[in-house]
C-alpha positions in Angstrom: 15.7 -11.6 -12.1 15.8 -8.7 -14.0 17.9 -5.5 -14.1 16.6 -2.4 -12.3 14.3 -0.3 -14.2 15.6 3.5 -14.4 13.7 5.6 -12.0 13.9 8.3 -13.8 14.7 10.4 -17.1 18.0 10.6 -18.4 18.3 14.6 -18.6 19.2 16.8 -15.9 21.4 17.9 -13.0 20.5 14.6 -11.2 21.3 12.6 -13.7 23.7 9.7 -12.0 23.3 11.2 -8.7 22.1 9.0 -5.7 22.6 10.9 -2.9 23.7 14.6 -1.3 21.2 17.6 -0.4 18.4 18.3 -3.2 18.1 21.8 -4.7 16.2 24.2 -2.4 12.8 25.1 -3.7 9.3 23.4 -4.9 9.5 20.6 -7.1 9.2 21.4 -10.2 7.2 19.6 -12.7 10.1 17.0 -13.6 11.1 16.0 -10.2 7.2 15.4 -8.9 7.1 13.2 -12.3 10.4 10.9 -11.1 9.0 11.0 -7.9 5.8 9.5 -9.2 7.3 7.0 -10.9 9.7 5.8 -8.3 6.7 5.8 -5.7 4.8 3.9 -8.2 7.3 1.3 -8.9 8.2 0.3 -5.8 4.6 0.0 -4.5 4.2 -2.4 -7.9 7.1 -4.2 -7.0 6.4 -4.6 -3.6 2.9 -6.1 -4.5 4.3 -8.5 -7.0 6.8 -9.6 -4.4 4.1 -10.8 -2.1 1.2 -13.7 -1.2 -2.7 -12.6 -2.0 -1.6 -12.2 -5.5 -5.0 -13.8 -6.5 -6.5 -10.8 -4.8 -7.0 -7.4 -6.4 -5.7 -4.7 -4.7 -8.8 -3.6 -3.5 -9.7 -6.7 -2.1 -6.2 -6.3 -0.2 -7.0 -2.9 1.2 -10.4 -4.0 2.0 -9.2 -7.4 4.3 -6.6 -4.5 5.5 -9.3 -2.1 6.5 -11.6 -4.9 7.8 -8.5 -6.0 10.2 -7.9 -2.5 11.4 -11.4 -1.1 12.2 -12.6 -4.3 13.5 -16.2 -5.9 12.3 -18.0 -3.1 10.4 -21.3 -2.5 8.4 -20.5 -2.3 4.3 -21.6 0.9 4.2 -18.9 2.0 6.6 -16.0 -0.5 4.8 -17.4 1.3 1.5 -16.9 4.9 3.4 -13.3 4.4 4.6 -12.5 3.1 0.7 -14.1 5.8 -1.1 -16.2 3.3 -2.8 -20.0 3.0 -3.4 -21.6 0.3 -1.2 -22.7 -1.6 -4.5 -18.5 -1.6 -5.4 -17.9 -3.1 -1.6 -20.5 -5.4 -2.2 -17.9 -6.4 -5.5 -15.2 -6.7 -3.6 -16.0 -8.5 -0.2 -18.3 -11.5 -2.9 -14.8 -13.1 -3.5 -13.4 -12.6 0.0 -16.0 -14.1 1.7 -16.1 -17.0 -0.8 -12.5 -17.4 -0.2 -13.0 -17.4 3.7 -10.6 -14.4 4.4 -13.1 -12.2 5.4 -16.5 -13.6 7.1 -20.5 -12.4 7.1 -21.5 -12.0 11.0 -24.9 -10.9 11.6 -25.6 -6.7 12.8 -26.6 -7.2 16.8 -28.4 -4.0 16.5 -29.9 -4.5 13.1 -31.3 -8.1 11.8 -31.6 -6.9 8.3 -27.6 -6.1 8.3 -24.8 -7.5 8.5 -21.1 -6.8 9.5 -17.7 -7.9 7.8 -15.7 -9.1 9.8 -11.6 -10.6 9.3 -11.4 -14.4 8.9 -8.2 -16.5 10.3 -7.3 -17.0 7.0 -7.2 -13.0 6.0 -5.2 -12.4 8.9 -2.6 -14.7 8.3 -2.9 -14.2 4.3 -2.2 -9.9 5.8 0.6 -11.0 7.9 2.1 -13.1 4.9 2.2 -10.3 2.6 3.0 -8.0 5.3 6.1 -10.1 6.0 6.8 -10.6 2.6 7.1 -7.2 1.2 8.9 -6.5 4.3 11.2 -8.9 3.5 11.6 -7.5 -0.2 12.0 -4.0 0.9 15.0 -4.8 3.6 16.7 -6.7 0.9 16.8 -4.3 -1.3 17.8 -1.5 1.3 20.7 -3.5 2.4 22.3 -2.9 -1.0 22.2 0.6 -0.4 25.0 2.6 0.8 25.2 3.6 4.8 24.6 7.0 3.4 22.2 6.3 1.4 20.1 4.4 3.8 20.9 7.3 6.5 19.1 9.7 3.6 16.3 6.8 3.4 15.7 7.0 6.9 16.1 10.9 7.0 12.9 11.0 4.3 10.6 9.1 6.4 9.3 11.6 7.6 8.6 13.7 4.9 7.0 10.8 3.2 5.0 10.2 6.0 4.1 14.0 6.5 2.9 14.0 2.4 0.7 10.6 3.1 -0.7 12.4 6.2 -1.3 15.9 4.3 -3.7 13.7 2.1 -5.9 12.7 4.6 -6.8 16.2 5.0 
């Protein structure tokens, strides 16, 4: 295993510091950058730490989407990806070749078809789910109790920026 990468530059007030209250204010230019980067990391990390490796990522958010909405039209799955339908097409090929996702015919249209989560793509989902899980608490355990208090405290900002996103 390697060392951890730095999250950030080495310049600045923050510089060594891990925890206590951040300035008041907007971000400025340098912390949205080191927030980027951290973000971005740990999502990378978390993927490489997981099953459905042999899956792009967005194959993995399409099984994910598939799972949550239920069986859907392509279109729709396209839609809730920001994708064109020809794209979806792309991506679900592979998934239903590998039997994680399945082709069930449209009961309201014969010329149509839905997609639909196979066993496989729900148990591939939970492994990864699991996994990264897994990954994510180990890592947190080697945090302080103050720092995982601050963790914890930042939920819900986090949560409140993925949520301002979808608006």
């Amino acid at each position: 295993m390697t060392a951890p990468e730095p999250v950030g530059p080495a310049v600045g007030p923050a510089v060594g510091r891990t925890v206590g209250a951040p300035e008041p204010g907007p971000l400025d230019a340098a912390a949205v950058a080191r927030l980027r980067l951290v973000i971005a990391r740990l999502h990378r990390r978390l993927a490489q730490s997981s099953a459905g490796q042999e899956f792009t990522f967005a194959q993995q958010s399409a099984i994910a989407r598939i799972e949550q909405h239920g069986p859907l039209r392509l279109g729709e799955l396209a839609a809730l990806e920001g994708v064109s339908a020809p794209t979806m097409t792309r991506t679900v090929g592979p998934l239903v070749t590998a039997g994680v996702v399945e082709r069930l015919p449209d009961p309201t249209d014969g010329r149509s078809y839905l997609v639909a989560i196979a066993p496989a793509g729900a148990e591939l989902l939970a492994g990864i789910r699991r996994q990264r899980s897994e990954h994510l608490a180990r890592r947190a355990e080697a945090l302080t109790p103050e720092e995982q208090g601050l963790l914890l405290a930042a939920l819900p900002v986090l949560e409140h920026l993925l949520a301002a996103e979808d608006t």
